[in-house]
N, C-alpha and C positions, 0 to 999 in steps of 0.2 A: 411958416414954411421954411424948411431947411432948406441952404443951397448946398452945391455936387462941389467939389472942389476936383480938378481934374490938375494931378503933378506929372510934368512934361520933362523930358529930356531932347537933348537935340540929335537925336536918332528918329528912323522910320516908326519905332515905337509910338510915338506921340501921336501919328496918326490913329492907331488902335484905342490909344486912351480917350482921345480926343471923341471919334466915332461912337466909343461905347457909352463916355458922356453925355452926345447928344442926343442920344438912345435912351436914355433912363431919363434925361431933363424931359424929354417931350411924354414920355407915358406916365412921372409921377409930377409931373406940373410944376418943376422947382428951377429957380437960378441956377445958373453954374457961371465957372470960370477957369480961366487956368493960371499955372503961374509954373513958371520956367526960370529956374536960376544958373546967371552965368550970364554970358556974351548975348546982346541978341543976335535971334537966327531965324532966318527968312525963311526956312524949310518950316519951324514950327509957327512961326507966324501967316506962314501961305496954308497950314495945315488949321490954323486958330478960324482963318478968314473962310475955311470949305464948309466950316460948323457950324458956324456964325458964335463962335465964344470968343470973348473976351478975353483978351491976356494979355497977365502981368510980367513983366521980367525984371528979376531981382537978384544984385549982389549978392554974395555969401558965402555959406554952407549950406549943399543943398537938403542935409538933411534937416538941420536946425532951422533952417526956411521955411521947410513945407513941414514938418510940425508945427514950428508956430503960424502959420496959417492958415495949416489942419485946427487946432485946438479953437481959434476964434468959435466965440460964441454962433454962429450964424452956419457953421459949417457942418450938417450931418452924414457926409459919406467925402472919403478921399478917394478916389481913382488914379491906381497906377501900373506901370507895365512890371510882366512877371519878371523878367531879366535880371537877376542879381539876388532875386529874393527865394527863401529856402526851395530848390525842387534838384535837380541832378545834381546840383553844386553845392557850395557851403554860399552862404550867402555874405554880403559884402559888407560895408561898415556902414552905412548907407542904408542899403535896403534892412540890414538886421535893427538898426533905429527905428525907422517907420513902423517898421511890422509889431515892434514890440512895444515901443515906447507913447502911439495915437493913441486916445484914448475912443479916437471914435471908431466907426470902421469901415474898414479899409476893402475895396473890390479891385482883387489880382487878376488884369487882365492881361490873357494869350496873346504875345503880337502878332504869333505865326497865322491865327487863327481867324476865319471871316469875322468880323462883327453882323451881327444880325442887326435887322434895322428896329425892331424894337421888341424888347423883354416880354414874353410871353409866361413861361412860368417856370419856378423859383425851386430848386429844393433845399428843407429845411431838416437836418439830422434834429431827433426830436428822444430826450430823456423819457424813459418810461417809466420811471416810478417817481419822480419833483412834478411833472408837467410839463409844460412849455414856460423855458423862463421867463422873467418879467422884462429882462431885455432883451427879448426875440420880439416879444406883444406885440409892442408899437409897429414894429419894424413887419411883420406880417401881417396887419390889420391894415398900415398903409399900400399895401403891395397889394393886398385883396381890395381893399378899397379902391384903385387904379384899373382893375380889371386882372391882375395877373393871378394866375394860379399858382397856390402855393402847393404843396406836397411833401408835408411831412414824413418820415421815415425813422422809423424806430426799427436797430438793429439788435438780435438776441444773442447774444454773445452767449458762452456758458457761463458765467457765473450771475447773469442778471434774467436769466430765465427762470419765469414764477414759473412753481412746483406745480400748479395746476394746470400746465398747459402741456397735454397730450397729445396733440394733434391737431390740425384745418381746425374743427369749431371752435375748441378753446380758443385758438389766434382770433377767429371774427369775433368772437364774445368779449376778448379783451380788449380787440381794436376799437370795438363799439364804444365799452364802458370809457377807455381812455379818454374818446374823444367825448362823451358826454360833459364827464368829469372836468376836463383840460381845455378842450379848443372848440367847441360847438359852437361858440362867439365869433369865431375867428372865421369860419369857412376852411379850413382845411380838411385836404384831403390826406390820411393817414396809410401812409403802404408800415407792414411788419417783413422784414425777413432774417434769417438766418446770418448768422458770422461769416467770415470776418469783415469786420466793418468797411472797410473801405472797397473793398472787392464785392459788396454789396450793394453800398452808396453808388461806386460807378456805376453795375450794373442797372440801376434804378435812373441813373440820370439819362442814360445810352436811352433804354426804353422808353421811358417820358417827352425824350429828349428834349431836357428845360435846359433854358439860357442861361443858368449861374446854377452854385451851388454856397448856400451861406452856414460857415462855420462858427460856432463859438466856441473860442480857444482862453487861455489862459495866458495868453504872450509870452510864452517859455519855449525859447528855442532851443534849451540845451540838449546833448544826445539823447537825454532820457527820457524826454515829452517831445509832444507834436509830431509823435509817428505817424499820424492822420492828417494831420497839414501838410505834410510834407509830401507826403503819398499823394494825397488829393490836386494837390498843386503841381506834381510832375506828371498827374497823369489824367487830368479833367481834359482838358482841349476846352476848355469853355472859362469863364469868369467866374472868380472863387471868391466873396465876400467873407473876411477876417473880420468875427464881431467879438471885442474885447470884453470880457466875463471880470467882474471886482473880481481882488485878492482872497477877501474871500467868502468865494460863492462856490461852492462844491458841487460839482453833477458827474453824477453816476456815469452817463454815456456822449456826453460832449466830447469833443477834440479837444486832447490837450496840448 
């Protein structure tokens, strides 16, 4: 069983990381902890004690900190606040480390935004012509497994729209066979719609209204990728899970 690694600063923030931590530790059954570098601070440590998490505080650099004790073996998801990291702003030396350089992944949490008291269901942007990749699997079959609904979304952009789909039935006929073919293991539930993708995705999330939204990206924050991370994360209002994709593993309609 993976533990939550939950990275804290000594702002109001750490409350929201802290909360959405203890949020995910109680509905998928795993350890957490936190770890806060720098001086300690009684705001994050009166915010550790509301949670009941554990925390560590540690000299350093905070990004070379919480990488290496993100990368520990034991450690399958990092939790941190969105503040610094790519959405209205450019993002800072710090947060552009984490986000690119974990290997594992990472859930961008809203500080402005409630915490819910626990994850109900998840959306998952979903490749239509590879399947579901092999690092999404686990990671949806545990979330199903938990009780949370997942809800896949396959976006048709123009140039990945099969020639065969004319209209409503084609789309059920294809959604069907997808999921035969792809995730009928999984339990998810598959929505199709129309471009552009993230004016889409939001749209699907507002509706649904699920408690995160999990991307797999490519960890390329240059101007010319992660137009969709970037978008998604300035304009979810909700928890945005970054799952890191090998160099190279190629998908049609992932975020890059």
């Amino acid at each position: 069983m993976s533990t939550i690694l939950a990275a804290v600063d000594d702002t109001p923030a750490a409350r929201a990381v802290l909360a959405t931590t203890r949020a995910i530790q109680d509905v998928l059954n795993r350890d957490a902890y936190a770890v806060h570098v720098g001086e300690p601070s009684e705001r994050v440590a009166a915010y550790a004690r509301e949670f009941g998490i554990r925390l560590a505080v540690v000299p350093g650099d905070p990004a070379r900190e919480i990488i290496a004790a993100g990368e520990q073996p034991e450690v399958g998801l990092v939790v941190l606040a969105l503040h610094g990291l790519p959405s209205h702003r450019a993002a800072g030396h710090t947060a552009r480390l984490l986000a690119t350089e974990l290997t594992k992944p990472v859930l961008v949490v809203p500080p402005e935004e409630t915490v819910r008291a626990a994850p109900r269901k998840v959306l998952f942007p979903l490749d239509g012509t590879r399947g579901v990749s092999a690092r999404l699997r686990p990671l949806i079959a545990e979330y199903v497994a938990a009780g949370i609904e997942v809800i896949g979304v396959h976006v048709f952009e123009p140039q990945n729209v099969p020639r065969f789909l004319d209209g409503p039935p084609d789309t059920v006929i294809w959604r069907e066979e997808f999921v035969a073919t792809h995730c009928a293991d999984l339990g998810v539930q598959l929505e199709t719609r129309p471009g552009p993708t993230v004016a889409s995705l939001l749209e699907v999330a507002v509706t649904e209204d699920v408690d995160a939204i999990a991307l797999a990206w490519h960890q390329d924050l240059s101007p010319e990728h992660a137009h969709v991370v970037r978008e998604i994360l300035a304009a979810a209002r909700r928890p945005v899970a970054l799952i890191p994709l090998p160099p190279n593993h190629a998908v049609t309609s992932s975020p890059r």
